[in-house]
Structures are given as C-alpha cells and as structure tokens.
C-alpha positions, 0 to 999 in steps of 0.5 A: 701492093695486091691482096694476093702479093702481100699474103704470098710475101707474108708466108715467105717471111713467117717461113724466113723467121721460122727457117732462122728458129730451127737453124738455131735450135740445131745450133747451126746459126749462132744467137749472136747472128741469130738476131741480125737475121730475126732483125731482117725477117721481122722487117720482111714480115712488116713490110707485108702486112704493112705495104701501104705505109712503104709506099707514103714513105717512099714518096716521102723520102723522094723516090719516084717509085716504091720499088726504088725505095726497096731496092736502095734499102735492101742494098744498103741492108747487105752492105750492112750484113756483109760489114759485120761478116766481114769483122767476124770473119777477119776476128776469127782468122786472127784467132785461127792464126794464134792458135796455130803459131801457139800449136807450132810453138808447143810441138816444138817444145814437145820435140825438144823435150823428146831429144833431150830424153825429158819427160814432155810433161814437165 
C-alpha cells in the first residue's frame, strides 16, 4: 500500500467515524448500531495506518493476494451486518403487527361501547 493510498483511506476512515458520531448526536442512528458501525470504522482506520501487517496476513492465511484477503473479509462483514439487520427488522415487524392486532382490538371495544350507549372509558 503507497504512502499517498494509505493517507487518502485514513481521511475516509476518520470521515466514516466522525460521519457515524453525528448520526448519532441527531439520534438518527440508534447506539445499539452505533457500535457496530464505530466497530467497522475503527477497523477501516487500522487498516490504513496499519496496511502492512494486512499484507503478512494474508500471506498467512494463504491468499495469493492482499486484495483477495479484503475482499473475503468485507463479504463476510456484510454478511455479518445484514445478519443483525435482518433479526432487527424481523423483531420489529412482530412488534408492528402486535401493535396493530391490540389497536384493532380496542376500536372494536371502543365501537361496542359507542352502541351500546356506554361511556368508552369505563
């Protein structure tokens, strides 16, 4: 990794991380994810200073290339992410569709209690 790569990919990671601080200063991003994301940035940021040692490891691990070795953790880093995305996003549809059947269910009582003449919130 050149001098100029490894500064250029050290100002993206230090603009990923602070880009990920202001999301969750506006609560745009929720801290529980928040951590995921510093997780990813901070590695990002480690890789660029730290290019070097990516390469011993790789070799290591037996890819012919150091771009090889990125790509396979990146794939498996998305995987990864959209594995907990997934879970939050099936956890919230349950909820959503609670929420409705209890919503659904109290017009209903809400519409009984108008026929009947009763007040509602008894």
């Amino acid at each position: 990794m050149t001098e100029t790569l490894r500064i250029v990919a050290g100002f993206f990671a230090v603009g990923f991380l602070l880009m990920i601080f202001e999301l969750v200063r506006r609560r745009r991003l929720k801290e529980s994810y928040s951590l995921t994301w510093f997780f990813v940035g901070g590695s990002l940021l480690a890789f660029s200073l730290f290019g070097d040692r990516l390469d011993s490891l790789a070799k290591l691990l037996g890819f012919a290339q150091t771009s090889n070795a990125i790509l396979v953790f990146s794939v498996f880093l998305i995987l990864v992410l959209l594995l907990g995305l997934s879970v939050a996003v099936s956890r919230l549809s349950e909820l959503t569709q609670t929420l409705a059947q209890e919503i659904g269910l109290l017009k209903h009582r809400l519409e009984g209690e108008r026929k009947k003449g009763g007040r509602p919130d008894e």
